[in-house]
The first five atom37 places (N, CA, C, CB, O) and aatype in JSON, in Angstrom:
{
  "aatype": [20, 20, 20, 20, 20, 20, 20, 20, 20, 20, 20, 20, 20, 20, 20, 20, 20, 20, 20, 20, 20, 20, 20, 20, 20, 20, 20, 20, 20, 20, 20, 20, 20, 20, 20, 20, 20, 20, 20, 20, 20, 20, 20, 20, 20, 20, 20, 20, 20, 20, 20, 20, 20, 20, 20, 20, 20, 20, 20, 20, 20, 20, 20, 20, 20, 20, 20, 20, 20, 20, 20, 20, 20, 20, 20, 20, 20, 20, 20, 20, 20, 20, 20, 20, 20, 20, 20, 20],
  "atom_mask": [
    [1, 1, 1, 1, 1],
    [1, 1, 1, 1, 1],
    [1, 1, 1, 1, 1],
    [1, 1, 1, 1, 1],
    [1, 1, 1, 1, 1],
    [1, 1, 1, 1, 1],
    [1, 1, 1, 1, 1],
    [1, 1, 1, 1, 1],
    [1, 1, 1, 1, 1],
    [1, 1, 1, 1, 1],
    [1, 1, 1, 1, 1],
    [1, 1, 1, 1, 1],
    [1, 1, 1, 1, 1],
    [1, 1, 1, 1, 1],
    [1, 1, 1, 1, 1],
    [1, 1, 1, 1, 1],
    [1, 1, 1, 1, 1],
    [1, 1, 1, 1, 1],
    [1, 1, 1, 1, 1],
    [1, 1, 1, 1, 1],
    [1, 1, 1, 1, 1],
    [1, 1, 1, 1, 1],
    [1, 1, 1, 1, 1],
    [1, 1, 1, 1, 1],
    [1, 1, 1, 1, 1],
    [1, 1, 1, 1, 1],
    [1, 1, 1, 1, 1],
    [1, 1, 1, 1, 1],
    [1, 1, 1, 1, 1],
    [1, 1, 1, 1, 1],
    [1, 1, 1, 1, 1],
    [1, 1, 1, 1, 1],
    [1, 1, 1, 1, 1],
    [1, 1, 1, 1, 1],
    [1, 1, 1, 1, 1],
    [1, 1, 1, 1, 1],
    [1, 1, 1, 1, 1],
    [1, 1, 1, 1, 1],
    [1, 1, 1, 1, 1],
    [1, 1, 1, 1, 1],
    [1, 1, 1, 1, 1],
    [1, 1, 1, 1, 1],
    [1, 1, 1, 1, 1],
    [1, 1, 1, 1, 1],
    [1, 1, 1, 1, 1],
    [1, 1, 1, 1, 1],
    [1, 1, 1, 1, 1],
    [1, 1, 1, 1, 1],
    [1, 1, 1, 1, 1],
    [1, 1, 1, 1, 1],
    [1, 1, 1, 1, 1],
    [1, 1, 1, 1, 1],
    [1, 1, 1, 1, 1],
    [1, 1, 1, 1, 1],
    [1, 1, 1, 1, 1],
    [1, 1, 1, 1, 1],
    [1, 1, 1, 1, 1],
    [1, 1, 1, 1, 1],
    [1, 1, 1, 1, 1],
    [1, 1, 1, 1, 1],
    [1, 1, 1, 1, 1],
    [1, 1, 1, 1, 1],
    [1, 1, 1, 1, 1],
    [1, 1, 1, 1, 1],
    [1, 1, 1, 1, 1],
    [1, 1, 1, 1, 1],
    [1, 1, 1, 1, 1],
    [1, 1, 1, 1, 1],
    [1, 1, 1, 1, 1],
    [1, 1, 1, 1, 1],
    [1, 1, 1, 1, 1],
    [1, 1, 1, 1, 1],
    [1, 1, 1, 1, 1],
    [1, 1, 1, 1, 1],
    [1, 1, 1, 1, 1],
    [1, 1, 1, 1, 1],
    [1, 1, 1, 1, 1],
    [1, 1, 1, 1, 1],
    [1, 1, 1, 1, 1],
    [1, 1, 1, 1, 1],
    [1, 1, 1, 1, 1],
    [1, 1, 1, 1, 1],
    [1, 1, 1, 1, 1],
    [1, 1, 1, 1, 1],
    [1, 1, 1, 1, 1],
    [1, 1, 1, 1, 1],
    [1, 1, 1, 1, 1],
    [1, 1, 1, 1, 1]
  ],
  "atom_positions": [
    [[19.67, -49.35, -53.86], [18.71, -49.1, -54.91], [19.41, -48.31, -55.99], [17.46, -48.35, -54.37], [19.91, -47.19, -55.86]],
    [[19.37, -49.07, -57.09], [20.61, -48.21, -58.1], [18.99, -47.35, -59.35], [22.31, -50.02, -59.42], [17.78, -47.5, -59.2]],
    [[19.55, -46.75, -60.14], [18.87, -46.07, -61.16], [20.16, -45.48, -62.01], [17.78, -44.9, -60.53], [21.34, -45.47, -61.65]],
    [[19.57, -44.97, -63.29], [20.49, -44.34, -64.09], [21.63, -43.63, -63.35], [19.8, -43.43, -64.92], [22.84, -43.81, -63.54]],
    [[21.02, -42.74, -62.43], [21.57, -41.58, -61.51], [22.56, -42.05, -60.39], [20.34, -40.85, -60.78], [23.43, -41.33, -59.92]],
    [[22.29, -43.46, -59.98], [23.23, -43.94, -59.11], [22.06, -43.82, -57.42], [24.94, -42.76, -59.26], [21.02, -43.23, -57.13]],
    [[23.1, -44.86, -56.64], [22.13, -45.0, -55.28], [20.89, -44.06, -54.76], [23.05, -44.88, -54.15], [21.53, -43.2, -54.16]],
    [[19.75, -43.76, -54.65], [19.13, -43.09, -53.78], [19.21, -43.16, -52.46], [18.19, -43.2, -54.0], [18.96, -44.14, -51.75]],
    [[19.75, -41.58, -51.97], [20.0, -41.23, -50.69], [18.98, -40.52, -49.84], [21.04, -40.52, -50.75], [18.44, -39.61, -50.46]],
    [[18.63, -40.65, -48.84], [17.75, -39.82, -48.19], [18.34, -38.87, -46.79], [16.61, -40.79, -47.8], [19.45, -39.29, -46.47]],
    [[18.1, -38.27, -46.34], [18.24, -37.61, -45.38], [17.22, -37.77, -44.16], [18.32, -36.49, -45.87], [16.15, -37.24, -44.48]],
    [[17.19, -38.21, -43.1], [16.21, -38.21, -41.76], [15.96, -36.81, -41.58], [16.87, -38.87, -40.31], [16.57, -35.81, -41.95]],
    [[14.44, -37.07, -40.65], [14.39, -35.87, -39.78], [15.49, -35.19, -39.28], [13.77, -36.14, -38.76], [16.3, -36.01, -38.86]],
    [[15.88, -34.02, -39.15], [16.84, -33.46, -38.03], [16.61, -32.6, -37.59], [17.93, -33.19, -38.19], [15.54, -32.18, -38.02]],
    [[17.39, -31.5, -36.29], [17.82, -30.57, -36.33], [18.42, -29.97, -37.16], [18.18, -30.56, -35.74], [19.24, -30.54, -37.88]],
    [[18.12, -28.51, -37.27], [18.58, -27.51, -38.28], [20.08, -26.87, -37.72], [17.32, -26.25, -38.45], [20.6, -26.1, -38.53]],
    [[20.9, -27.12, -36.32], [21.68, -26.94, -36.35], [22.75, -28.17, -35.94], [21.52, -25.98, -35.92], [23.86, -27.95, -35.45]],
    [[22.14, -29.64, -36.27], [22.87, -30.86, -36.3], [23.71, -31.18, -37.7], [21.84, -31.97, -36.03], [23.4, -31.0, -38.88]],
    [[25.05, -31.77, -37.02], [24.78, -32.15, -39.01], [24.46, -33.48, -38.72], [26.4, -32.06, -40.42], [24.29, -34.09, -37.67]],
    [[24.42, -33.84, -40.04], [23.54, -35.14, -40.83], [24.05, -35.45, -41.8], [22.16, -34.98, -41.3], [24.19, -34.52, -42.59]],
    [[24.62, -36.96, -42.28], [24.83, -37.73, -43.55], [23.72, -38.01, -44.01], [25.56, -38.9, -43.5], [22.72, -38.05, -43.29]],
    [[23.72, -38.31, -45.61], [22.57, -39.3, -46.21], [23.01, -40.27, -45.85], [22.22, -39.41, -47.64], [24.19, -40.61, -45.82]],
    [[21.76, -40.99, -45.44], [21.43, -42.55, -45.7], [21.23, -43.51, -46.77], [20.52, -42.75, -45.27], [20.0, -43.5, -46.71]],
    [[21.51, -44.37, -47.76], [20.78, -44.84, -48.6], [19.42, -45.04, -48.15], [21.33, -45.86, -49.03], [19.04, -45.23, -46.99]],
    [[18.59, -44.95, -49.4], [17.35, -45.23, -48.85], [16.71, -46.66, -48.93], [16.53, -44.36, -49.43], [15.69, -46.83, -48.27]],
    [[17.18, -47.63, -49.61], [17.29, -49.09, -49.16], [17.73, -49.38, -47.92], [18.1, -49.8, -49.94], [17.01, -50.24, -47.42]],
    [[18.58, -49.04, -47.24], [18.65, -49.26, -45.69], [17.81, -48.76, -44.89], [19.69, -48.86, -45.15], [17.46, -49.51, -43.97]],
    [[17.25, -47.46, -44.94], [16.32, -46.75, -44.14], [14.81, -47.52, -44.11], [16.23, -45.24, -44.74], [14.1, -47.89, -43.17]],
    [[14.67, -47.59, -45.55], [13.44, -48.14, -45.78], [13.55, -49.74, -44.98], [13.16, -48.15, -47.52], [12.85, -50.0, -44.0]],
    [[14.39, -50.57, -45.49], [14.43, -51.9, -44.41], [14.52, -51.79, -42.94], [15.6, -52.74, -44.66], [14.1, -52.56, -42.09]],
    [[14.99, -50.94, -42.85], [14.88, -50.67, -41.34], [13.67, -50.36, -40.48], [15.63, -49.67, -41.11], [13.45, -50.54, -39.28]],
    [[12.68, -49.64, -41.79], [12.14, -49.31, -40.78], [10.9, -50.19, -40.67], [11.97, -47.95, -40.77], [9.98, -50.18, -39.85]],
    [[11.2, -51.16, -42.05], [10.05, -52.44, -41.88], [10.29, -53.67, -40.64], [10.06, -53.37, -43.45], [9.42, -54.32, -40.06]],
    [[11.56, -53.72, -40.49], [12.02, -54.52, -39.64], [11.56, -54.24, -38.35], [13.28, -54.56, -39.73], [11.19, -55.07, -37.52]],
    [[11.65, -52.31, -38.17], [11.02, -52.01, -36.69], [9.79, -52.56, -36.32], [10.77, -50.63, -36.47], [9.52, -53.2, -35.29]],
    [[8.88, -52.16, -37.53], [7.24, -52.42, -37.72], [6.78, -53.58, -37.64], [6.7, -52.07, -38.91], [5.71, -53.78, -37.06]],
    [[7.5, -54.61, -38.21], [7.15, -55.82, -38.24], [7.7, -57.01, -38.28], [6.65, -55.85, -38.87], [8.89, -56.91, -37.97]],
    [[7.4, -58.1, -38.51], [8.09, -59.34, -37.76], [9.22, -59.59, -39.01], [6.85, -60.91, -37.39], [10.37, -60.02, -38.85]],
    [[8.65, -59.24, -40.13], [9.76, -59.2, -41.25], [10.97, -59.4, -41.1], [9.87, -58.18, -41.81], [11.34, -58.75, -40.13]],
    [[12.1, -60.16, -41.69], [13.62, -60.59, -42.0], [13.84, -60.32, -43.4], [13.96, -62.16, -41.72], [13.14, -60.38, -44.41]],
    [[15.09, -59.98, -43.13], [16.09, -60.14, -44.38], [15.62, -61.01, -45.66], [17.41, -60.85, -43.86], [15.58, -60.66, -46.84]],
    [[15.22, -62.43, -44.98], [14.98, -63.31, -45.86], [13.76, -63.17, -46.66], [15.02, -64.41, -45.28], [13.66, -63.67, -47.78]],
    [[12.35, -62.15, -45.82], [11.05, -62.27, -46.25], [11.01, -61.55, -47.81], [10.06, -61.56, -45.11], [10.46, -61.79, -48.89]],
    [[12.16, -60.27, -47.12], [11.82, -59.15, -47.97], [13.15, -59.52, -49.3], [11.96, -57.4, -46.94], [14.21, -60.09, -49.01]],
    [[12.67, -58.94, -51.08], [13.49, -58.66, -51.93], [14.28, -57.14, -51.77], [12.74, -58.86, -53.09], [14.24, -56.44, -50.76]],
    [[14.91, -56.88, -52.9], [15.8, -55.96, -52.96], [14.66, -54.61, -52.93], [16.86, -56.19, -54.32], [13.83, -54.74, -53.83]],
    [[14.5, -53.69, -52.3], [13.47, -52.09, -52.26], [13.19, -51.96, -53.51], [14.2, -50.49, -51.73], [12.02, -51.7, -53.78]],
    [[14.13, -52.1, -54.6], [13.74, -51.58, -56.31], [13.26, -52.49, -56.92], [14.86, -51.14, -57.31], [13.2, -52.31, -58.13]],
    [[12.71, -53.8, -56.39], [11.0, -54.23, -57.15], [10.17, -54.17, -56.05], [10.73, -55.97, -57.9], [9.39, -55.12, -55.9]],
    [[10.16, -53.47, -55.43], [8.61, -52.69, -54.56], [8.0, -51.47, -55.53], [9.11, -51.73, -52.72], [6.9, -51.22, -56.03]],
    [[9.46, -50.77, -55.52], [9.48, -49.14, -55.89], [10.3, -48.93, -56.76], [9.82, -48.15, -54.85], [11.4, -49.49, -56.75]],
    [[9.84, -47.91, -57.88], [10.85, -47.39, -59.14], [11.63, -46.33, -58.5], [10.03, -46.72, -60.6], [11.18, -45.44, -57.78]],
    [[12.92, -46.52, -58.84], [14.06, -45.48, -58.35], [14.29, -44.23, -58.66], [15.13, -45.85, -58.6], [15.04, -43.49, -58.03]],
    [[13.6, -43.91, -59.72], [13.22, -42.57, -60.29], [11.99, -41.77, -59.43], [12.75, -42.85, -61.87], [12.0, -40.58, -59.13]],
    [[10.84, -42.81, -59.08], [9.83, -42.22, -58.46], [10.07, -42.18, -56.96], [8.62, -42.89, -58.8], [9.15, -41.79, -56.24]],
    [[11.27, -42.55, -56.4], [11.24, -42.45, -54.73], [12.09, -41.35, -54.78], [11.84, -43.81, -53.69], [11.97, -40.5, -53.9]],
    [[13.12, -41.19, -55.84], [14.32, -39.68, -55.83], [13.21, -38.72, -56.15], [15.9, -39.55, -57.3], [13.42, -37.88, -55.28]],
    [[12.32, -38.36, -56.71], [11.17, -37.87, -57.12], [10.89, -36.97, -55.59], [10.03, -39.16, -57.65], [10.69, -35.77, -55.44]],
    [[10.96, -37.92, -54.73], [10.13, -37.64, -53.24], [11.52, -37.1, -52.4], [9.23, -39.39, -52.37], [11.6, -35.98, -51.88]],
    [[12.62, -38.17, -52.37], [13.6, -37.77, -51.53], [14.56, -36.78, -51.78], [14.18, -38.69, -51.27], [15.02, -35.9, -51.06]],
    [[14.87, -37.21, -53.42], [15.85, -36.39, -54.04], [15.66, -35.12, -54.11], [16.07, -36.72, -55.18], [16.19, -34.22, -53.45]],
    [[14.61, -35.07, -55.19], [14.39, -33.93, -56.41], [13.09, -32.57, -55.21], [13.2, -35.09, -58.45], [13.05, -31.35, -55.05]],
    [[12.45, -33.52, -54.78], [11.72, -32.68, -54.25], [10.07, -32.56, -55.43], [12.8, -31.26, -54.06], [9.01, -32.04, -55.1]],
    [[10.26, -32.96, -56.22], [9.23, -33.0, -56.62], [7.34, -33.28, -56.28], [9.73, -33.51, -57.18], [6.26, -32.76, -56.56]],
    [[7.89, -34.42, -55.51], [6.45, -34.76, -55.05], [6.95, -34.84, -53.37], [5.66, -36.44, -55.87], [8.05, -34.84, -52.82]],
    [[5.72, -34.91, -52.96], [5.41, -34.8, -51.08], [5.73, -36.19, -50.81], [3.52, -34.37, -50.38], [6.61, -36.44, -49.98]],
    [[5.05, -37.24, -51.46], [5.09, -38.62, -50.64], [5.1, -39.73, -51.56], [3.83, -38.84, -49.67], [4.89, -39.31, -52.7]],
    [[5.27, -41.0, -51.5], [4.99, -41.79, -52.21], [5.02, -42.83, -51.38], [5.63, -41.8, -53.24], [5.81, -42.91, -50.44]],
    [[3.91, -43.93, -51.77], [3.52, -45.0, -50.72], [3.8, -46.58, -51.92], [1.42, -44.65, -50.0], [4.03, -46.46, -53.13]],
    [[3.72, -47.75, -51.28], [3.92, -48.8, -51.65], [4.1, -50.02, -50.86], [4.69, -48.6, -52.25], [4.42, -50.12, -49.67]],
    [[3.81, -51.02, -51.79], [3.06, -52.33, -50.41], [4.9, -53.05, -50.51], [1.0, -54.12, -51.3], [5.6, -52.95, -51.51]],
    [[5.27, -53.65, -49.35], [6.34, -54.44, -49.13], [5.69, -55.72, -48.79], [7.29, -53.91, -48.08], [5.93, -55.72, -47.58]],
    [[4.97, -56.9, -49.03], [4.78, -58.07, -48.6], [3.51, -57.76, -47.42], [6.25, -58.72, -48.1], [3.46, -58.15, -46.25]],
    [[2.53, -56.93, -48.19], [1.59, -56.73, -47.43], [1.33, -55.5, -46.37], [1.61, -57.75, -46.92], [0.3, -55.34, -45.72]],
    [[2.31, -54.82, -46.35], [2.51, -53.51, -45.58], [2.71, -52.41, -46.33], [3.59, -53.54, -44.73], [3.27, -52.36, -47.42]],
    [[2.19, -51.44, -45.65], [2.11, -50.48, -46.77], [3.28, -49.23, -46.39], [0.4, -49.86, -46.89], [3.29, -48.51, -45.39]],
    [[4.23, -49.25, -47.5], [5.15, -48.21, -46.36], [5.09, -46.87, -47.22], [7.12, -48.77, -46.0], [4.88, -46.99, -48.43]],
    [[5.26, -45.62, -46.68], [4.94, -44.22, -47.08], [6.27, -43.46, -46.9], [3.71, -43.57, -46.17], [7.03, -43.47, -45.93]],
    [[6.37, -42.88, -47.91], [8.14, -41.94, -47.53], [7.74, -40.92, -47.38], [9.51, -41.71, -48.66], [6.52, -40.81, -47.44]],
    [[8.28, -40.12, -47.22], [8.65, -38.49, -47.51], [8.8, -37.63, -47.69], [8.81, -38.05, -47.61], [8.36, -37.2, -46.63]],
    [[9.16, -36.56, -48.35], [10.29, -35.7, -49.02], [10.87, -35.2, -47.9], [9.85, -34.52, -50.05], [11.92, -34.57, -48.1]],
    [[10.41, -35.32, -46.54], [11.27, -34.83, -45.15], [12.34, -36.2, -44.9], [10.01, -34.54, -43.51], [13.5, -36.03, -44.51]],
    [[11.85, -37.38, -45.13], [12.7, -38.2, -45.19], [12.23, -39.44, -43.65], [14.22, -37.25, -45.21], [12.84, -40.21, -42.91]],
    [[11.11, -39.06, -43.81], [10.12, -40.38, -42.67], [9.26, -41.15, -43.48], [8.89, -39.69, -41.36], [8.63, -40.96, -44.52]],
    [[9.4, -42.0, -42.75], [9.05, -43.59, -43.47], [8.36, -43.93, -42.61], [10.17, -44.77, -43.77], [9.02, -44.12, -41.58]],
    [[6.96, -44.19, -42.46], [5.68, -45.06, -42.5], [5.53, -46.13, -42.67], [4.96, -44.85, -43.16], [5.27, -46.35, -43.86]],
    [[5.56, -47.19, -41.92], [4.79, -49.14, -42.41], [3.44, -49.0, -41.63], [5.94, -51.07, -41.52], [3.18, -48.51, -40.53]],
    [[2.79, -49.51, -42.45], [1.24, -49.81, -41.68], [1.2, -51.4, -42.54], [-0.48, -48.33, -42.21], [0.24, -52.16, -42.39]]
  ]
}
């Protein structure tokens, strides 16, 4: 997921004395539709025409906002700012 700023990264849940890489958050997010549902590669487009890349760094990045939700092909998936992802 590109933007002016370059890839949006997220961070998972963790432990506070684990370390942890970012994730992109186009992988996380597919992943975790794939868990949820019968969804493929093929069903789904690229994460940045679901979601604006400014408004998900908003949640993951910046810290600005708590959550932000959005439909993927009928599912509704919910992020973060802790960095958990929701499909219903």
């Amino acid at each position: 997921m590109k933007s002016d700023n370059g890839t949006v990264y997220m961070i998972r849940g963790h432990d506070a004395d684990e370390w942890v890489s970012p994730e992109p958050a186009e992988a996380v997010i597919t992943e975790a539709l794939f868990d949820a549902t019968d969804l493929t590669e093929d069903d789904i487009d690229y994460i940045g025409s679901y979601v604006d890349a400014a408004q998900l760094r908003a949640v993951v990045g910046d810290g600005d906002d708590d959550t932000i939700s959005f439909d993927v092909e009928g599912n509704e998936v919910t992020v973060t700012a802790g960095g958990d992802v929701t499909v219903v």
